[in-house]
N, C-alpha and C positions, 0 to 999 in steps of 0.2 A: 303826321310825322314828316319830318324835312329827309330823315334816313332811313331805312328801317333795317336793321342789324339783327338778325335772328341766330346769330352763326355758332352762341352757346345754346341756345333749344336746339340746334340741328347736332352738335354734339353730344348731349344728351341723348337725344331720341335714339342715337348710332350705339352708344353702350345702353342704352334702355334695351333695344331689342336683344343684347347678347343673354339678359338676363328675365325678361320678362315678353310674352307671347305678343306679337304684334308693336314690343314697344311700350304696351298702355296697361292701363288696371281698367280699361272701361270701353268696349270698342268703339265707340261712338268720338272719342280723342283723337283717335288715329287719323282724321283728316281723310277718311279715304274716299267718301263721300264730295270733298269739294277742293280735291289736292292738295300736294304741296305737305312741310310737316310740323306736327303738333307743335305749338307755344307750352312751354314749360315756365309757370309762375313761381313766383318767388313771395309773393304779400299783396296784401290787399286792402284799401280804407275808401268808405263811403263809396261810391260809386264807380271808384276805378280798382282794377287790377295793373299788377307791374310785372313783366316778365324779369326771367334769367338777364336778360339782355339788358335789364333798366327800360324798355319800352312802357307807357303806361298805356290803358285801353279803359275806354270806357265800355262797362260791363252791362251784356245784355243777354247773361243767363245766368247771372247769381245764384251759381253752383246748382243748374236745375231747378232752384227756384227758392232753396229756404231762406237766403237772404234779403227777405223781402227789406228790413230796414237799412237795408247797403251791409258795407264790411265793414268787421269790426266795431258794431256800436257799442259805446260804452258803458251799457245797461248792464248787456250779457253779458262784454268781457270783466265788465266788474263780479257780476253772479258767480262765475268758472272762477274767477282768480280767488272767491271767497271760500271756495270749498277746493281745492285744488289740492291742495295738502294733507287735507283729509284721508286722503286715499282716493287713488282713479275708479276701486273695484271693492265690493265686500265680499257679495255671494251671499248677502242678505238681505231682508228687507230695508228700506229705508223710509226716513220719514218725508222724502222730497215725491215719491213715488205716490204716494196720496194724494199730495198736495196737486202732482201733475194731472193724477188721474180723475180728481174732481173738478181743475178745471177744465179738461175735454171732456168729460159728461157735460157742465153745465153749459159747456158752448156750442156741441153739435147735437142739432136733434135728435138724430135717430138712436145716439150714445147712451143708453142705461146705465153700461158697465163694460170697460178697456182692458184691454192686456196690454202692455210695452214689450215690442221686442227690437230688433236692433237692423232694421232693414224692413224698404216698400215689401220687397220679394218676400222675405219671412211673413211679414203682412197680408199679402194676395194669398199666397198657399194656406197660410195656417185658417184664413178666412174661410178657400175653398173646401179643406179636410171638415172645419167644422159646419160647413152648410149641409156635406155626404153625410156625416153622423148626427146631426139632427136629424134632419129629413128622410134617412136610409134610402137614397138614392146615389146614384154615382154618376150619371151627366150633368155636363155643364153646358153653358151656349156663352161663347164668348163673341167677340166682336174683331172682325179684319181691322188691323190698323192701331188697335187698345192693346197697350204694350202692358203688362201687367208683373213686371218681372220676369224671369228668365228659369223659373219654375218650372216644371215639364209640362204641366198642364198647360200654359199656356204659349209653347214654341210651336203654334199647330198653324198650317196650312190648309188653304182650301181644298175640298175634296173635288167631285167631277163633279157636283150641282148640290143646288142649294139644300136640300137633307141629307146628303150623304156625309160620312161621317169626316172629321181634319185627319190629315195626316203630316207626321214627324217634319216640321223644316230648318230641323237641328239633331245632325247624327248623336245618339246617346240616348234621344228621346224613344222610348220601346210603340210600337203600332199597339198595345195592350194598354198605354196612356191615352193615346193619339184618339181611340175606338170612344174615348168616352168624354171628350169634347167637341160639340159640336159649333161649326164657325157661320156666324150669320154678319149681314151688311147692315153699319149706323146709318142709323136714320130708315131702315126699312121694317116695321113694325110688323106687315103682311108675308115677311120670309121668316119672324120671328114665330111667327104665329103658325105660320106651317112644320117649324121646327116643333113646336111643342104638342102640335098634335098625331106629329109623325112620330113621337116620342111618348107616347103617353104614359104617365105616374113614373118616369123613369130620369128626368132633369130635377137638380136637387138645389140650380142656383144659376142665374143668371148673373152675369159680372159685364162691367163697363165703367170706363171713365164718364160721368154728367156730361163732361164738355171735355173732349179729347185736346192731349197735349203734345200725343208721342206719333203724330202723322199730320204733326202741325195744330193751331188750334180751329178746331172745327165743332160750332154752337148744334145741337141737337134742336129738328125739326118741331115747332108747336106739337105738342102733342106725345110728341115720339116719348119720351120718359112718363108721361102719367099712360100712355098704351102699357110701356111693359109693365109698370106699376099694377095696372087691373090682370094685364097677363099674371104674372106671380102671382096675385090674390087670386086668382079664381081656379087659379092649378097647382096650389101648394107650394112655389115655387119661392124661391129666399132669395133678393134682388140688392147682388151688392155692388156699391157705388166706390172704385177705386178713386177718392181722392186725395192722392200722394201728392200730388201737383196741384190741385184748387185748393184742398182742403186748410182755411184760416188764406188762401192768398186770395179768393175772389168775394171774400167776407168774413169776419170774423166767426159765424158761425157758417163758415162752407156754402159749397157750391149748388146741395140741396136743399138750404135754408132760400138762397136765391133763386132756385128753379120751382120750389114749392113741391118738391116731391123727395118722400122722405124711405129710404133706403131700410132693410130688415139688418143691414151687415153695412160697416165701412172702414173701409183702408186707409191710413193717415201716414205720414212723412215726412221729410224732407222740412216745413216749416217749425211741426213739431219738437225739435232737435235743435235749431238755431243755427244748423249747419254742421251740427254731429250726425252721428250713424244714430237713426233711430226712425222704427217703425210702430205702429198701431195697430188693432183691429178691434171692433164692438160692436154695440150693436143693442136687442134689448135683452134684457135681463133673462127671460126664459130660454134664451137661445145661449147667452155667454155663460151662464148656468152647466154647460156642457162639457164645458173647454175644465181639463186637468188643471186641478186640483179638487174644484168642485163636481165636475162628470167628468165623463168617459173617454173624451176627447183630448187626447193627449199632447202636448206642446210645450216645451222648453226652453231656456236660452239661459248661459250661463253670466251671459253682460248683458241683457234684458232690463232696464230699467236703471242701467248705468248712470250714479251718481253726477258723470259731470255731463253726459248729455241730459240727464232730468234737467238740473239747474238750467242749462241755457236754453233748453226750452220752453222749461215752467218763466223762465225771465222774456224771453221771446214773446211767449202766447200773455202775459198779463200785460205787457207794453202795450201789443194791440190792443186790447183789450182795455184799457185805460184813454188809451191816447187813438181813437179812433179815425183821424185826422192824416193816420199814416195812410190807409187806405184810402184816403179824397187824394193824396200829396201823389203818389204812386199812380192813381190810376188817370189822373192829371194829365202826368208825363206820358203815360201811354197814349190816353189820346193824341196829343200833338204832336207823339210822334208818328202814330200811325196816320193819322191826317196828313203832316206834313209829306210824307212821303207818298200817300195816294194824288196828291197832287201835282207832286214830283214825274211821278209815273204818268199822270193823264196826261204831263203840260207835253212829255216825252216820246207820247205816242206807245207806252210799251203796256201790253196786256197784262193785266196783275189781277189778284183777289187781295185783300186783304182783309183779315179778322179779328176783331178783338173786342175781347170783354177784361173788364176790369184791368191788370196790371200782365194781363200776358197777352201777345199778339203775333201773326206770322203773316211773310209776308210771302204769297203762293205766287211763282210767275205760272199764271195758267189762265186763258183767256175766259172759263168757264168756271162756274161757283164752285166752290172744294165742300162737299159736303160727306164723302166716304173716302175709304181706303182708294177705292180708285181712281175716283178722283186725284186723291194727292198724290198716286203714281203717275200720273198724265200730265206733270207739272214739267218746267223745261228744269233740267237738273242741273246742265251745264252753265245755263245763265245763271242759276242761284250761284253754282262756284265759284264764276266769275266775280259776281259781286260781292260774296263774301269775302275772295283772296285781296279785293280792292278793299274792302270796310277796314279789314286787317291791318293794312300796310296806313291807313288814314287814322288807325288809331280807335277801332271800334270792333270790339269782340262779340259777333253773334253766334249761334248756335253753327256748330259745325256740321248742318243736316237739315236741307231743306223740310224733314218730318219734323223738324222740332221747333218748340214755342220759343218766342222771346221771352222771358220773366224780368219785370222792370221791379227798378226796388223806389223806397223812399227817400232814398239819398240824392237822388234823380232830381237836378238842379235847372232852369234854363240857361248855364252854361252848357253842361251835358248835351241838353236836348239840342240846343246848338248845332253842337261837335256833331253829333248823329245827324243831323237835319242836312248838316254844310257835307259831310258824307258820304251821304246818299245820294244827292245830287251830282258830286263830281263822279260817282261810282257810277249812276247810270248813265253819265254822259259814255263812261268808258265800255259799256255793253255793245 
């Protein structure tokens, strides 16, 4: 951009905070991570967003990730605009709700039988209650770093060593939630393994992201998922795979179809939806068998399976699903762009990692491999700000959080990859 005029997003943001906490509906907007304040958009087509300001940006988090075909295609916005009028809501069954739900059975393996509800979060929890009331256990082993929603179960903290119990790292959360999740390191299989025997008959479900997205993206060690895989099998334990964020973006049947290791329980999102509120959870049959109305397991939602979020996402997941070519076109552009810019970096002398599988990638200023939480906390923070407030002002929207993945869509042109490329380069000269 020759100008960069931000000065009605910064008006906004000044009556946003009079009315709303921090400014934002999402803290991770707030910019507080890499300065400076939020961009307030206004529309969005194919690959770029447009701010208040008329600025355009090429987009490199497609709304956290469900817009994998760019903005606004006009598959889905034709699906919504066809039922639109219908009514937004019944509070009954519908026929779109089937339709959605037998093609995520037939796409994700581990899927027997789905519930729709209307959020990741609803999806992570409602997964967790129903792993406790199958299994009549009440621990859980979660992972430092695997953001799982903002559930109480999962706002925990490390304790003083590796079996002791997490504790609350969010006022609200009670030390009587806190006592029965227990926090162990990705990628260490040998501290999981000590959790579960310091635990004995008393964990009712293991949970993690396959390939973490919310501490950046970080690939899971050979091995390390088919280890917890035999761990759960041989200690009753129920191994769910949150993928809100891989799930239909690193293959059409998910992230576990690609890793070969296949989940008792899984969390869907964010793709699902087409870019509405909507969440998942399933699994197999004798276990979703449990969940109210069929067992004991109680769970509701009154916009659960919300006519025009089915549409756009039943219209979403059958495009994949037909036109496979999105995911070759998508994970295309990722490469070259995460290439180009590892070159960038090498030519520039600056320490980097960079990751990436299929259409999401991050890029870690940290001279050592990121493969845990702590890792990604030993990253330099200040230089990601920097370069993101420079990507900004050049006309290119990345994740406002060194922890977070890029998500590339299919709309993703070699102009685009250009614009990023040409970027990057002027951005790292300015570090």
């Amino acid at each position: 951009m020759d100008t960069f005029n931000i000065d009605r997003s910064k008006n906004l943001f000044e009556r946003a905070n009079n009315f709303i906490p921090g400014g934002v509906n999402s803290p991770v907007r707030a910019f507080k991570s890499v300065g400076g304040d939020p961009i307030f958009m206004k529309s969005a087509n194919g690959a770029y967003m447009y701010d208040q300001d008329d600025n355009a940006y090429v987009d490199l988090i497609n709304s956290w990730g469900p817009m994998i075909l760019g903005h606004n295609h006009p598959f889905v916005v034709e699906a919504v605009e066809k039922v639109i009028r219908n009514s937004f809501s019944f509070g009954t069954p519908t026929e779109i709700e089937v339709e959605m739900a037998k093609l995520v059975v037939e796409a994700v393996p581990s899927v027997e039988k789905v519930r729709m509800v209307n959020s990741g979060t609803e999806a992570t929890m409602s997964a967790i209650r129903l792993a406790r009331g199958y299994t009549g256990k009440d621990k859980v082993i979660k992972f430092a770093g695997c953001y799982h929603g903002h559930g109480d179960s999962f706002l925990i903290a490390a304790g003083s060593g590796a079996v002791t119990f997490g504790v609350p790292n969010s006022p609200g959360v009670t030390e009587g939630t806190a006592k029965d999740t227990l926090l162990a390191t990705f990628n260490d299989l040998d501290q999981v393994k000590e959790l579960v025997n310091s635990n004995k008959s008393e964990i009712a479900a293991i949970i993690l992201e396959p390939i973490t997205g919310n501490m950046g993206v970080i690939i899971p060690d050979e091995g390390f998922l088919k280890g917890l895989r035999e761990i759960c099998d041989d200690h009753g334990i129920l191994l769910i795979f949150d993928e809100v964020m891989t799930g239909f973006r690193l293959s059409y049947n998910s992230a576990q179809s690609l890793l070969g290791v296949i989940p008792d329980l899984s969390c869907l999102g964010k793709i699902i939806g087409g870019g509405m509120p909507v969440g998942a959870y399933g699994g197999k049959r004798e276990i979703m068998e449990y969940v109210s109305p069929a067992g004991p397991v109680y769970q509701a939602g009154t916009l659960s399976g919300n006519p025009l979020a089915m549409n756009a996402g039943f219209a979403t997941l059958s495009y994949l699903r037909d036109h496979p070519e999105v995911y070759e076109k998508a994970d295309q552009a990722t490469a070259k762009m995460a290439d180009g810019m590892k070159q960038q970096l090498t030519e520039k002398g600056i320490t980097h990692q960079i990751a990436s599988i299929g259409s999401m990638f991050t890029l870690f200023f940290n001279p050592n491999p990121v493969r845990d939480f702590e890792g990604a906390k030993s990253c330099d923070m200040e230089r990601f700000g920097k370069f993101f407030r420079s990507m900004l002002r050049k006309g290119v929207y990345l994740p406002p959080s060194q922890y977070e993945a890029m998500f590339v869509s299919a709309a993703m042109g070699s102009e685009e990859i250009e614009k990023v490329l040409t970027a990057s380069s002027e951005s790292l000269n300015e570090l």
